[in-house]
PQR file of N, CA, C, O and H, with PARSE charges and radii, in Angstrom:
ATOM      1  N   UNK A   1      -4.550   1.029  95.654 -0.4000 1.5000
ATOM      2  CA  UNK A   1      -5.112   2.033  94.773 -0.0000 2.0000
ATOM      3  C   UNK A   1      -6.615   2.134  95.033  0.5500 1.7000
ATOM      4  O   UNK A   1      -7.194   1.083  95.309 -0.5500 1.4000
ATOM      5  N   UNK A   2      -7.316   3.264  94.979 -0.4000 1.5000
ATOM      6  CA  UNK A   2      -8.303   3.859  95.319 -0.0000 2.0000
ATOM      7  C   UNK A   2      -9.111   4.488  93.900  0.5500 1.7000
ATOM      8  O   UNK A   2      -8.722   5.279  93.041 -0.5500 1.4000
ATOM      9  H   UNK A   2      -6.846   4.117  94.754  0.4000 1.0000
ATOM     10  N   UNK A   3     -10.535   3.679  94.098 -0.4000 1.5000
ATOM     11  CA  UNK A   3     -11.299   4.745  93.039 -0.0000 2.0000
ATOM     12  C   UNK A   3     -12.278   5.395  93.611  0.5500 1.7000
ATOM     13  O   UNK A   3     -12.753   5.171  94.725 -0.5500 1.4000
ATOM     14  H   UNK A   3     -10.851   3.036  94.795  0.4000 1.0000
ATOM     15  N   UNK A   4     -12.681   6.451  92.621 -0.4000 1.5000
ATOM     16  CA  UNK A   4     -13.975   7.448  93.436 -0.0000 2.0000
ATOM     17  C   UNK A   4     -14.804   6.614  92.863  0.5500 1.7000
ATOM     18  O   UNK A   4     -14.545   5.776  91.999 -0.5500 1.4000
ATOM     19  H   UNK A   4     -12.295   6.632  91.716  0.4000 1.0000
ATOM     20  N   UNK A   5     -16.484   7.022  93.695 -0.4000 1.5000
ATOM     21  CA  UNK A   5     -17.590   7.118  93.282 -0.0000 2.0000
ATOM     22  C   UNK A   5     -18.779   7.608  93.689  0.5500 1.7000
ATOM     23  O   UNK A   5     -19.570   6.901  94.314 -0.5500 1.4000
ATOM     24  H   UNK A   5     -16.694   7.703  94.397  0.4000 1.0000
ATOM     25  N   UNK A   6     -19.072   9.086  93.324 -0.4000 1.5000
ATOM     26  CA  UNK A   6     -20.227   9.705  94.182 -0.0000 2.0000
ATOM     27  C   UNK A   6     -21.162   9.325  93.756  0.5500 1.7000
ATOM     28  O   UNK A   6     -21.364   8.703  92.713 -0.5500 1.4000
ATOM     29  H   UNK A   6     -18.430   9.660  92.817  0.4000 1.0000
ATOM     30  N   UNK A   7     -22.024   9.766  94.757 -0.4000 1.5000
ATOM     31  CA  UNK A   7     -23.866   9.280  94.161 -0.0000 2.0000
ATOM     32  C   UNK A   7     -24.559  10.816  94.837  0.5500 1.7000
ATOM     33  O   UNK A   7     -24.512  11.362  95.939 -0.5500 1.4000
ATOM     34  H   UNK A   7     -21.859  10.271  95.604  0.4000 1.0000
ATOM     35  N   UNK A   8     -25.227  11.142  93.451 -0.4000 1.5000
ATOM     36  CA  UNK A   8     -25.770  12.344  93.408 -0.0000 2.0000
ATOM     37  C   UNK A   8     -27.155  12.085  93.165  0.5500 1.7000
ATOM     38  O   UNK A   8     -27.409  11.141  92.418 -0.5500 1.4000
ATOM     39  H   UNK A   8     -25.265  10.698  92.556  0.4000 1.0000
ATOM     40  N   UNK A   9     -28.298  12.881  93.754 -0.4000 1.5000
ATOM     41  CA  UNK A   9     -29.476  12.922  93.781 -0.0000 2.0000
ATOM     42  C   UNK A   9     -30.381  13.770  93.487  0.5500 1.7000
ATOM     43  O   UNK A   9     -29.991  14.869  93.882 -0.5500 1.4000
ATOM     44  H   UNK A   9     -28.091  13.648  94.362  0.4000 1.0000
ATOM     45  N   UNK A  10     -31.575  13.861  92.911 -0.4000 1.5000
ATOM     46  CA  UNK A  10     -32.194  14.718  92.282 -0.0000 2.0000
ATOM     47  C   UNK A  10     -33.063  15.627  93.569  0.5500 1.7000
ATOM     48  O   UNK A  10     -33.734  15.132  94.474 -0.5500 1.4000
ATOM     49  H   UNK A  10     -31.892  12.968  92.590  0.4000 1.0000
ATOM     50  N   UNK A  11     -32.753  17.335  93.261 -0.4000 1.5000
ATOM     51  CA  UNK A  11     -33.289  17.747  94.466 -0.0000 2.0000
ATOM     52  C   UNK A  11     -35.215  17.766  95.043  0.5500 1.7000
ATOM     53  O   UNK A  11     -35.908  17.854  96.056 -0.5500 1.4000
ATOM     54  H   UNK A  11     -32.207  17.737  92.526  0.4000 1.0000
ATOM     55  N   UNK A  12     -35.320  17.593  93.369 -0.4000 1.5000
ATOM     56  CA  UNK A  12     -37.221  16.985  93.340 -0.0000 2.0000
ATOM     57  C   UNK A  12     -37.328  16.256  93.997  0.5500 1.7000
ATOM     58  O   UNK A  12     -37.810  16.357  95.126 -0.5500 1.4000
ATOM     59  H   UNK A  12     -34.757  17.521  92.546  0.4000 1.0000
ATOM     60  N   UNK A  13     -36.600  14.606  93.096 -0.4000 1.5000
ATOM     61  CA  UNK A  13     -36.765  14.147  93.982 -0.0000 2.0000
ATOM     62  C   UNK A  13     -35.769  12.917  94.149  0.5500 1.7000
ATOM     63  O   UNK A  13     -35.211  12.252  93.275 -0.5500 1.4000
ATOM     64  H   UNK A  13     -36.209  14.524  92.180  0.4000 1.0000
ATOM     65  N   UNK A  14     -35.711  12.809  95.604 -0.4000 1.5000
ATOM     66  CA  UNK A  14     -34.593  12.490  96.322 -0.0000 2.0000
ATOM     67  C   UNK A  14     -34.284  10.882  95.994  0.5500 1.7000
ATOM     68  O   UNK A  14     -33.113  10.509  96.057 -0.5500 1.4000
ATOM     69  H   UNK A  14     -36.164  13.348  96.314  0.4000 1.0000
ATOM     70  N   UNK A  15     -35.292   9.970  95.658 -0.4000 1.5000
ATOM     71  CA  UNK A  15     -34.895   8.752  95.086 -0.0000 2.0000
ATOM     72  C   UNK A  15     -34.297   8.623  93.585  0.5500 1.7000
ATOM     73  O   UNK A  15     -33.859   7.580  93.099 -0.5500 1.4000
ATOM     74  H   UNK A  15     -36.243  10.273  95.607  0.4000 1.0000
ATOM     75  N   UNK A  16     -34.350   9.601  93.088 -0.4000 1.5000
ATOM     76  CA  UNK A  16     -33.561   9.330  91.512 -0.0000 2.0000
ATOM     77  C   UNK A  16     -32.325   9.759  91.633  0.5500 1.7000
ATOM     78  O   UNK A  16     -31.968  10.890  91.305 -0.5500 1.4000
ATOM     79  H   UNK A  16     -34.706  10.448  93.483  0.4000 1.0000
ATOM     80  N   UNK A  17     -31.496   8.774  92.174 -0.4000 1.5000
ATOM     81  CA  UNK A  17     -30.056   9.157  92.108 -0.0000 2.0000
ATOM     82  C   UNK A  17     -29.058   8.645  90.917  0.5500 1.7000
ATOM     83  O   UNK A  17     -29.201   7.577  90.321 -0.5500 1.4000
ATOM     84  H   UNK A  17     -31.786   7.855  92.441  0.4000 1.0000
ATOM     85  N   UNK A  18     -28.250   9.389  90.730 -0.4000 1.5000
ATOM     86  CA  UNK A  18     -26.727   9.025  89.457 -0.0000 2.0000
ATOM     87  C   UNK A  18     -25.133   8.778  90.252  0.5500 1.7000
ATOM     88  O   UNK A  18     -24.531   9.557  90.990 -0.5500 1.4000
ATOM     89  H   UNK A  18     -28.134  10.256  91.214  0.4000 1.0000
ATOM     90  N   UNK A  19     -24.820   7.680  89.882 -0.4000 1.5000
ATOM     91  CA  UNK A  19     -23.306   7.433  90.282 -0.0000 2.0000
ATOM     92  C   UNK A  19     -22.473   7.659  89.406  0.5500 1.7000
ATOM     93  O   UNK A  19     -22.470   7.106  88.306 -0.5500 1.4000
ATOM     94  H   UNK A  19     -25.310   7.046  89.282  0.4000 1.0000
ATOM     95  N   UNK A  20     -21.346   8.834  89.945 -0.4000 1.5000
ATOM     96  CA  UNK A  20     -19.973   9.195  88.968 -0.0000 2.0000
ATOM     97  C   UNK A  20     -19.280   8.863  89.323  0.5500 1.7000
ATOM     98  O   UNK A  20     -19.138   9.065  90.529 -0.5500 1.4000
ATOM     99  H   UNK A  20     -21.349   9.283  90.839  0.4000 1.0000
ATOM    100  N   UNK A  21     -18.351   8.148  88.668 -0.4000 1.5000
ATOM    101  CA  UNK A  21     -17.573   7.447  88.925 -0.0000 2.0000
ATOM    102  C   UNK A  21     -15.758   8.217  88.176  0.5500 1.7000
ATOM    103  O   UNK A  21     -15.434   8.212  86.989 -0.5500 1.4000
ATOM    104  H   UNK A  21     -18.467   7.984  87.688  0.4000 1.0000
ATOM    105  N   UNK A  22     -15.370   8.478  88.727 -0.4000 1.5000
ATOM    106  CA  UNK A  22     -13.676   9.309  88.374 -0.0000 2.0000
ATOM    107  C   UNK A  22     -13.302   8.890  86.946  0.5500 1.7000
ATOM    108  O   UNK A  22     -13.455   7.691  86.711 -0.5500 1.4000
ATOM    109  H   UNK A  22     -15.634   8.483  89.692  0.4000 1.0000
ATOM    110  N   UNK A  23     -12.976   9.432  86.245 -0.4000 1.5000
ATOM    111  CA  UNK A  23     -12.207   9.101  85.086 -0.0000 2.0000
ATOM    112  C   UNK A  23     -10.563   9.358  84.951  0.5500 1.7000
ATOM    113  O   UNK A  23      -9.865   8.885  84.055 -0.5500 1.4000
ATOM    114  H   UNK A  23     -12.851  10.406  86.436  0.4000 1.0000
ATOM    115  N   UNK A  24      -9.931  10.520  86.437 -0.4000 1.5000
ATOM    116  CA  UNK A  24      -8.904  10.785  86.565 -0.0000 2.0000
ATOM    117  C   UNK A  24      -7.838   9.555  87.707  0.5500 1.7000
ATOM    118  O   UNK A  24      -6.712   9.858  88.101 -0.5500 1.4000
ATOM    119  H   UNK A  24     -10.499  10.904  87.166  0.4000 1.0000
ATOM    120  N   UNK A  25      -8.304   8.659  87.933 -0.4000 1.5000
ATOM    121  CA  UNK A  25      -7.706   7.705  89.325 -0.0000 2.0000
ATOM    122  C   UNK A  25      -7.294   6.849  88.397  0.5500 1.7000
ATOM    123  O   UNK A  25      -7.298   7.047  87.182 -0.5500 1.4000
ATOM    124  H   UNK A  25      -9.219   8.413  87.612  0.4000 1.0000
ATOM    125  N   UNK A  26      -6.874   5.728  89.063 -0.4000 1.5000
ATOM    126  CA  UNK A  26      -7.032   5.738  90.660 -0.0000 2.0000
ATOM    127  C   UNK A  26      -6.278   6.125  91.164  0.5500 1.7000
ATOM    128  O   UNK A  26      -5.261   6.366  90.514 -0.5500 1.4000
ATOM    129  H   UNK A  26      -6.871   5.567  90.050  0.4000 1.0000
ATOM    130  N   UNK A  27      -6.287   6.452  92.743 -0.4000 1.5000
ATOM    131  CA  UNK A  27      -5.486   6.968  93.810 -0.0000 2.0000
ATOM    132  C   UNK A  27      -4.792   6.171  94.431  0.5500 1.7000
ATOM    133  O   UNK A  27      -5.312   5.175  94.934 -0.5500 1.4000
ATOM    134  H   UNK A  27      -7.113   6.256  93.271  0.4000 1.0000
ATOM    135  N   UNK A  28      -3.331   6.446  94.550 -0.4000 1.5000
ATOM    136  CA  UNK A  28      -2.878   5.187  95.705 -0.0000 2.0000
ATOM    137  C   UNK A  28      -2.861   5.800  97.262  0.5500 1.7000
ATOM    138  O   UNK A  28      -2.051   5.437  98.115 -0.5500 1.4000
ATOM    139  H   UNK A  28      -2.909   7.256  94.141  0.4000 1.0000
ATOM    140  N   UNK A  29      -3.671   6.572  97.424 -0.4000 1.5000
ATOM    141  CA  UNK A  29      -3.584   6.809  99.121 -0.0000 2.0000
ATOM    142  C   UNK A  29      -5.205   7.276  99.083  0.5500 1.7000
ATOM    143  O   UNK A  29      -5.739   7.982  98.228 -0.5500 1.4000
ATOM    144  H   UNK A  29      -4.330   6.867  96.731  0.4000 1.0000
ATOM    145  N   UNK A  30      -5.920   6.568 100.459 -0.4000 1.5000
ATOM    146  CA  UNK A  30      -7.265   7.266 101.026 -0.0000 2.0000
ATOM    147  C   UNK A  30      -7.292   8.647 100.947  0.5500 1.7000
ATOM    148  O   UNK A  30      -8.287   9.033 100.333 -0.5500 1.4000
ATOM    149  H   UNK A  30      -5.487   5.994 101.153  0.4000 1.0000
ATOM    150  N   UNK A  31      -6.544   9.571 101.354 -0.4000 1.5000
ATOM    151  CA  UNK A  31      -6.735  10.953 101.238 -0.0000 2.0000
ATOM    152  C   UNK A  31      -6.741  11.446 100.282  0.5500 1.7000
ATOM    153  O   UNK A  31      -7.493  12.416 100.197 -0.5500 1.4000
ATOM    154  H   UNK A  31      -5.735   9.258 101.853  0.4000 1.0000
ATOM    155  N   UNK A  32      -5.870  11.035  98.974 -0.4000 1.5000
ATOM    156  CA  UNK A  32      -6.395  11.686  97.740 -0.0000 2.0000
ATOM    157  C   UNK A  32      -7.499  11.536  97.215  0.5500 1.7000
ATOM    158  O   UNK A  32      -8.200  12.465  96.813 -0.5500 1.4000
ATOM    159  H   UNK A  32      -5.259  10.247  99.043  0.4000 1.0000
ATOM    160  N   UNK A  33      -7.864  10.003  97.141 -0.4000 1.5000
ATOM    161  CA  UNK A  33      -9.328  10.019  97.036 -0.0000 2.0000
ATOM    162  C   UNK A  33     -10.416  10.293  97.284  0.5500 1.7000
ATOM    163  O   UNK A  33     -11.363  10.174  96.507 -0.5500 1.4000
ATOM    164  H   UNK A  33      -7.294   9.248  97.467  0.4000 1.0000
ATOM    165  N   UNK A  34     -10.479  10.893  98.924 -0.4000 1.5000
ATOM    166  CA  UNK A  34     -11.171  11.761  99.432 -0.0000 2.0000
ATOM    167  C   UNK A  34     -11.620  12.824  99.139  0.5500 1.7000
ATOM    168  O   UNK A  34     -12.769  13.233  98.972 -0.5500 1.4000
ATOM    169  H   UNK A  34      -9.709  10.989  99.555  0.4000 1.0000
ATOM    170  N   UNK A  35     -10.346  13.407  99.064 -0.4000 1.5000
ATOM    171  CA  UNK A  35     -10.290  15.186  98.403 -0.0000 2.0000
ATOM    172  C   UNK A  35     -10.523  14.899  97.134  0.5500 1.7000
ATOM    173  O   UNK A  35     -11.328  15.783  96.839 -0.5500 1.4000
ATOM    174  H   UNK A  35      -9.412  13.075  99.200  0.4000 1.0000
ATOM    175  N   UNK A  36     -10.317  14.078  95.909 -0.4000 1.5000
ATOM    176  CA  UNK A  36     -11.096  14.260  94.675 -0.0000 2.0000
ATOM    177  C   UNK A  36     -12.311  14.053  94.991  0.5500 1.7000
ATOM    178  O   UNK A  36     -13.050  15.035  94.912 -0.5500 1.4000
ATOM    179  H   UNK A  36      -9.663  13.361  96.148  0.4000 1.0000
ATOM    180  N   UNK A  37     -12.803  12.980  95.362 -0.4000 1.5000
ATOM    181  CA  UNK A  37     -14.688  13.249  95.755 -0.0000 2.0000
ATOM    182  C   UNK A  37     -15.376  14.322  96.157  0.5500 1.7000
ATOM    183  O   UNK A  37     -16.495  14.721  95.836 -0.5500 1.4000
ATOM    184  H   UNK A  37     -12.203  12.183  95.427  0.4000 1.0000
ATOM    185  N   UNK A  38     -14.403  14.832  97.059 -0.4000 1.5000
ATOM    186  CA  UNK A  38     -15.039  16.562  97.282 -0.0000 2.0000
ATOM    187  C   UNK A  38     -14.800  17.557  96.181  0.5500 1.7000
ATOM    188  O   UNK A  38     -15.468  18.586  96.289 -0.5500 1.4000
ATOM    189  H   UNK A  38     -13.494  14.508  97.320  0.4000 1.0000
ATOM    190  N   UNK A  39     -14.071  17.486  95.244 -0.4000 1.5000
ATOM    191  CA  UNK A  39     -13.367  18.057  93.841 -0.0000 2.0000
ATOM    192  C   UNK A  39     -14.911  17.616  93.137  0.5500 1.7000
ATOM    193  O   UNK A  39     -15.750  18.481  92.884 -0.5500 1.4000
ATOM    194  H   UNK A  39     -13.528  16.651  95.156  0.4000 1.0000
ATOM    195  N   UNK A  40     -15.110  16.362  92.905 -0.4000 1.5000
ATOM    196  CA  UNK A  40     -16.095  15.794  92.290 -0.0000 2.0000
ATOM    197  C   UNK A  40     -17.618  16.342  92.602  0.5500 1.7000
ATOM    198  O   UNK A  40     -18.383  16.594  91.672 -0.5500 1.4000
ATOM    199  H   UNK A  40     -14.428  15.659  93.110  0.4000 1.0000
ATOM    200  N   UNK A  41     -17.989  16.502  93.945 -0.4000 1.5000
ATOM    201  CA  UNK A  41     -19.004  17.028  94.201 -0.0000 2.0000
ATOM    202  C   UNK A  41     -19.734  18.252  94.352  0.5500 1.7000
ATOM    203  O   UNK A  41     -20.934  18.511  94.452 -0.5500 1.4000
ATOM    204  H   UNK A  41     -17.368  16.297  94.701  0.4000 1.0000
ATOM    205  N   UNK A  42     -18.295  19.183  94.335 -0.4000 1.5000
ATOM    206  CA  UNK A  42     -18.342  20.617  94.021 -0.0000 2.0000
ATOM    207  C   UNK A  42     -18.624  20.794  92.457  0.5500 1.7000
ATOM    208  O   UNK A  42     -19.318  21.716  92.028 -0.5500 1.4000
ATOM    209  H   UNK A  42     -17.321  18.973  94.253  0.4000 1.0000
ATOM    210  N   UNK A  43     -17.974  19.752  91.580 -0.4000 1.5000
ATOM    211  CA  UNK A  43     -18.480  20.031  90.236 -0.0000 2.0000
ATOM    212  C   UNK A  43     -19.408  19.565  89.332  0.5500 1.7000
ATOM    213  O   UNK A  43     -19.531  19.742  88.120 -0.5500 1.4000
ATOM    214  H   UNK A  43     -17.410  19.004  91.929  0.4000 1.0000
ATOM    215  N   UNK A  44     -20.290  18.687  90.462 -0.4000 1.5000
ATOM    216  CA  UNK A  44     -21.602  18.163  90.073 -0.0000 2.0000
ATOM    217  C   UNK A  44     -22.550  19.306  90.336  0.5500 1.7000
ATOM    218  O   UNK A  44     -23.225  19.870  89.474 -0.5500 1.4000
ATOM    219  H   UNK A  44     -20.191  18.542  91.446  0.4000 1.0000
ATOM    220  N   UNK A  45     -22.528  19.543  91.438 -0.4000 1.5000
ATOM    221  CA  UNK A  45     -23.427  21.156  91.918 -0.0000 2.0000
ATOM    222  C   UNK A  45     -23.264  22.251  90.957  0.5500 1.7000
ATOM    223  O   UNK A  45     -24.195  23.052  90.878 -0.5500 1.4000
ATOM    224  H   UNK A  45     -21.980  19.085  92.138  0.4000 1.0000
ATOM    225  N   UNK A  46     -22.012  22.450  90.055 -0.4000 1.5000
ATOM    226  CA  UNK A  46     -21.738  23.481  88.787 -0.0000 2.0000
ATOM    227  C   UNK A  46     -22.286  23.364  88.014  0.5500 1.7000
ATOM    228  O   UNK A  46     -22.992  24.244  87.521 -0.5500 1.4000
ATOM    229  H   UNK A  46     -21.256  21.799  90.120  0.4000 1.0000
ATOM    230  N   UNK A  47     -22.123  21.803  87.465 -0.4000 1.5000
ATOM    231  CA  UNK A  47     -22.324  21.512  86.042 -0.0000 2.0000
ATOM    232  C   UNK A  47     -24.166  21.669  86.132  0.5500 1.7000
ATOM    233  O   UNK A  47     -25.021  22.148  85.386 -0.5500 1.4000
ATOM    234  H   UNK A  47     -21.550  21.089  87.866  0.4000 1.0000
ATOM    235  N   UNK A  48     -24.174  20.959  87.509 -0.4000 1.5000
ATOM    236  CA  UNK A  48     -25.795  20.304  87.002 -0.0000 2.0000
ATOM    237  C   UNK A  48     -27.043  21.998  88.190  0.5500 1.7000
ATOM    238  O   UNK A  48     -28.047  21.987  88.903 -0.5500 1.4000
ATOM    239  H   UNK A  48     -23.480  20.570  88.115  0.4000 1.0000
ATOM    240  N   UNK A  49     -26.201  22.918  87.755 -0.4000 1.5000
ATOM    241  CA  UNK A  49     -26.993  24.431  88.421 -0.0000 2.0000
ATOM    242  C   UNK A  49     -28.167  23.759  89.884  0.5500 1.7000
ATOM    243  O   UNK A  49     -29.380  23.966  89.879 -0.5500 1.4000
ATOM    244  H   UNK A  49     -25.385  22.927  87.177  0.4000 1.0000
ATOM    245  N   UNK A  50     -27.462  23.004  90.955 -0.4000 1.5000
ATOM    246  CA  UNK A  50     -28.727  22.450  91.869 -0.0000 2.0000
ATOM    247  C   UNK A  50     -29.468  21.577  91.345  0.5500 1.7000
ATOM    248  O   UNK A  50     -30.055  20.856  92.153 -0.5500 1.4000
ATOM    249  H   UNK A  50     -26.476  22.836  90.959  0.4000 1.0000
ATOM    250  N   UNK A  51     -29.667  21.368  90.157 -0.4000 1.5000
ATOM    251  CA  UNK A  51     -30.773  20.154  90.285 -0.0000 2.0000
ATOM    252  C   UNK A  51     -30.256  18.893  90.821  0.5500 1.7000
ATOM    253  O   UNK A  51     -31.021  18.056  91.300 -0.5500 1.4000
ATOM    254  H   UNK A  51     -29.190  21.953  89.501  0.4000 1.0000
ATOM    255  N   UNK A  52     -28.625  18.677  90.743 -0.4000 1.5000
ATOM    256  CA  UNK A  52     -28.499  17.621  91.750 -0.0000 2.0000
ATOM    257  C   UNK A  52     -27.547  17.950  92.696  0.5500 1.7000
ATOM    258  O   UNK A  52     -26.840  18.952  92.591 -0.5500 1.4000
ATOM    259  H   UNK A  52     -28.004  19.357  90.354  0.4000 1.0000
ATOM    260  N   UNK A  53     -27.471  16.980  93.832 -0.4000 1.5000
ATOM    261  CA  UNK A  53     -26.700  17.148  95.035 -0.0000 2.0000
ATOM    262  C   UNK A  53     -26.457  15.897  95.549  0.5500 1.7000
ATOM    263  O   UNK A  53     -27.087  14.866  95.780 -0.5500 1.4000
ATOM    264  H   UNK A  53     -28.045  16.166  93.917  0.4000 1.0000
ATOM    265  N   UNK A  54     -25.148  16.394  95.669 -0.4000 1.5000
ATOM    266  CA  UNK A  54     -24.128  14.968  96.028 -0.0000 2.0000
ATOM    267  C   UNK A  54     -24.385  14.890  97.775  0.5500 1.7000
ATOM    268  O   UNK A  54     -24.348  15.695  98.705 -0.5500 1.4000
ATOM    269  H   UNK A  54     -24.636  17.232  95.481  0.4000 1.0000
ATOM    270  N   UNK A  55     -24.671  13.379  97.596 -0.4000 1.5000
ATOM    271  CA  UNK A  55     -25.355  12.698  98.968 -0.0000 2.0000
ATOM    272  C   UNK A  55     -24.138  11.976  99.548  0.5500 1.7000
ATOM    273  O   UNK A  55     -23.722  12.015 100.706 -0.5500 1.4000
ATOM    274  H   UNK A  55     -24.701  12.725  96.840  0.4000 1.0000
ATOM    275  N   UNK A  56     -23.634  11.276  98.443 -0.4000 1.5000
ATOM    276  CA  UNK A  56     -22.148  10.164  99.560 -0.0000 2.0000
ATOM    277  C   UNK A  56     -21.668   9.740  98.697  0.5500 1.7000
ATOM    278  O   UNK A  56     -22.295   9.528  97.659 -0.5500 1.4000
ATOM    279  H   UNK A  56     -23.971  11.244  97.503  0.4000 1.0000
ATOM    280  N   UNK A  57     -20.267   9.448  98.850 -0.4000 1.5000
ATOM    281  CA  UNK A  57     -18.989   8.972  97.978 -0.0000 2.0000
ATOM    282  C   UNK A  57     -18.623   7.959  98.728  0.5500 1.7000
ATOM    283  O   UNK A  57     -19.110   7.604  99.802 -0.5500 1.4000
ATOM    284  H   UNK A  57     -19.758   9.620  99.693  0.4000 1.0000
ATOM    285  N   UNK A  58     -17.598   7.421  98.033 -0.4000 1.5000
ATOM    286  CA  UNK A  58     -16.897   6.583  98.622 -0.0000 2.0000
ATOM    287  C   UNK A  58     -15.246   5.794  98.038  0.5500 1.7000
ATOM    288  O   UNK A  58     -15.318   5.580  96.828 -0.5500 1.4000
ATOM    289  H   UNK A  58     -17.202   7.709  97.161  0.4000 1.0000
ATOM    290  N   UNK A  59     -14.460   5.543  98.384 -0.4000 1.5000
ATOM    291  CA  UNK A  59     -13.291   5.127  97.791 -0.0000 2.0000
ATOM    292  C   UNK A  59     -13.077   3.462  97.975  0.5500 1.7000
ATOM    293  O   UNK A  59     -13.149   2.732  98.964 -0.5500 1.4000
ATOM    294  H   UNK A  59     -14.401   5.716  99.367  0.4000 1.0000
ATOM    295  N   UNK A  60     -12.856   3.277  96.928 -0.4000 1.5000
ATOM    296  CA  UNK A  60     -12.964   1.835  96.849 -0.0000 2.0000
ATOM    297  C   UNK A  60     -11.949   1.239  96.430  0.5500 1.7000
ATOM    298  O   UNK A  60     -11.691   1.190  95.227 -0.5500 1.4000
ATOM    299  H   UNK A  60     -12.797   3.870  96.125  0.4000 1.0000
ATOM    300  N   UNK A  61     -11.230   0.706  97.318 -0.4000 1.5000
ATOM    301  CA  UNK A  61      -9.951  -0.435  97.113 -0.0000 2.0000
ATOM    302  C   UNK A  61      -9.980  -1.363  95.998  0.5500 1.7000
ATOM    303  O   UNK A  61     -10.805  -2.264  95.851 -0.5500 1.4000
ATOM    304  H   UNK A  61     -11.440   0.747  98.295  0.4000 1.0000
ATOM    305  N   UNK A  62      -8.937  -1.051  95.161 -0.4000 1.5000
ATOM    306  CA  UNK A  62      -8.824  -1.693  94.240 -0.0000 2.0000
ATOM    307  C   UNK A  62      -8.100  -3.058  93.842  0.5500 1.7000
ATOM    308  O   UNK A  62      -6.871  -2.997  93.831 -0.5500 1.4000
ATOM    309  H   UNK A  62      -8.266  -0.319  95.281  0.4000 1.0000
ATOM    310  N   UNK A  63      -8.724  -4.362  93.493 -0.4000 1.5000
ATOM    311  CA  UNK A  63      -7.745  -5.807  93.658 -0.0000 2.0000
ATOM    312  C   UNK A  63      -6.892  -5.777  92.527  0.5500 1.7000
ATOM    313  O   UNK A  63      -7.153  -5.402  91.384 -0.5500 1.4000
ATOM    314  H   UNK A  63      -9.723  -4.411  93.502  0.4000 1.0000
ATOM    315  N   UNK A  64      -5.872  -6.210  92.986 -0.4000 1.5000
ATOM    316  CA  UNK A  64      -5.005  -6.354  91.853 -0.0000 2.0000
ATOM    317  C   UNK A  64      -4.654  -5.085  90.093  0.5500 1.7000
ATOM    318  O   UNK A  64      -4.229  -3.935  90.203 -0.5500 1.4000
ATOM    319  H   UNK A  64      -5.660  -6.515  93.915  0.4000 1.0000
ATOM    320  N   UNK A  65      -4.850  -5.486  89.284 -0.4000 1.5000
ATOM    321  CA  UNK A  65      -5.602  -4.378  87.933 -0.0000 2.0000
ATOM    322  C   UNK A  65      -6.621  -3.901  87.420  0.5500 1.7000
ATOM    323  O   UNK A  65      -6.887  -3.377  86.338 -0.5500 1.4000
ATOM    324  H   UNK A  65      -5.195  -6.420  89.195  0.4000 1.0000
ATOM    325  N   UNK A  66      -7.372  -4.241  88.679 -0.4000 1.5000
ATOM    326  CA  UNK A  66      -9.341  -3.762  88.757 -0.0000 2.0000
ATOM    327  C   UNK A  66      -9.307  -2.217  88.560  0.5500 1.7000
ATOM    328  O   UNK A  66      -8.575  -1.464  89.202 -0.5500 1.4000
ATOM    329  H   UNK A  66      -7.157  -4.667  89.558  0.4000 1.0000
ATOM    330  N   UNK A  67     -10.163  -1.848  87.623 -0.4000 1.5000
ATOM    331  CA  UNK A  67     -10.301  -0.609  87.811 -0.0000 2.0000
ATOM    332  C   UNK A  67     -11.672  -0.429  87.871  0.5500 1.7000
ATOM    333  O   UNK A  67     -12.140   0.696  88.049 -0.5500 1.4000
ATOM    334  H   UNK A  67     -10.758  -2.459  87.102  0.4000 1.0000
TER
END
């Protein structure tokens, strides 16, 4: 199982970044988790009108009942 977590950055300025982390996962295959991060980063750019922009995600294997 797979969780998201993008890290989005302020377009001022580029060191004040925020990590979102999925509330809909986890995923049990790499590719879904993928394609929600891109789901995820298209709706950071909505919500937040450009002031932030998603820099890098990542899916993270989950041990055992870790979420």
């Amino acid at each position: 199982m797979f969780k998201v977590i993008v890290l989005a950055c302020a377009f001022a300025d580029p060191s004040v970044c925020w990590e979102f982390i999925d509330t809909r996962g986890p995923y049990p295959r790499r590719d879904q988790c993928t394609a929600r991060s891109y789901e995820m980063g298209n709706a950071i750019l909505e919500m937040e009108r450009g002031e932030l922009r998603p820099q890098s995600f990542k899916c993270v294997l989950l041990k055992g009942q870790e979420l």
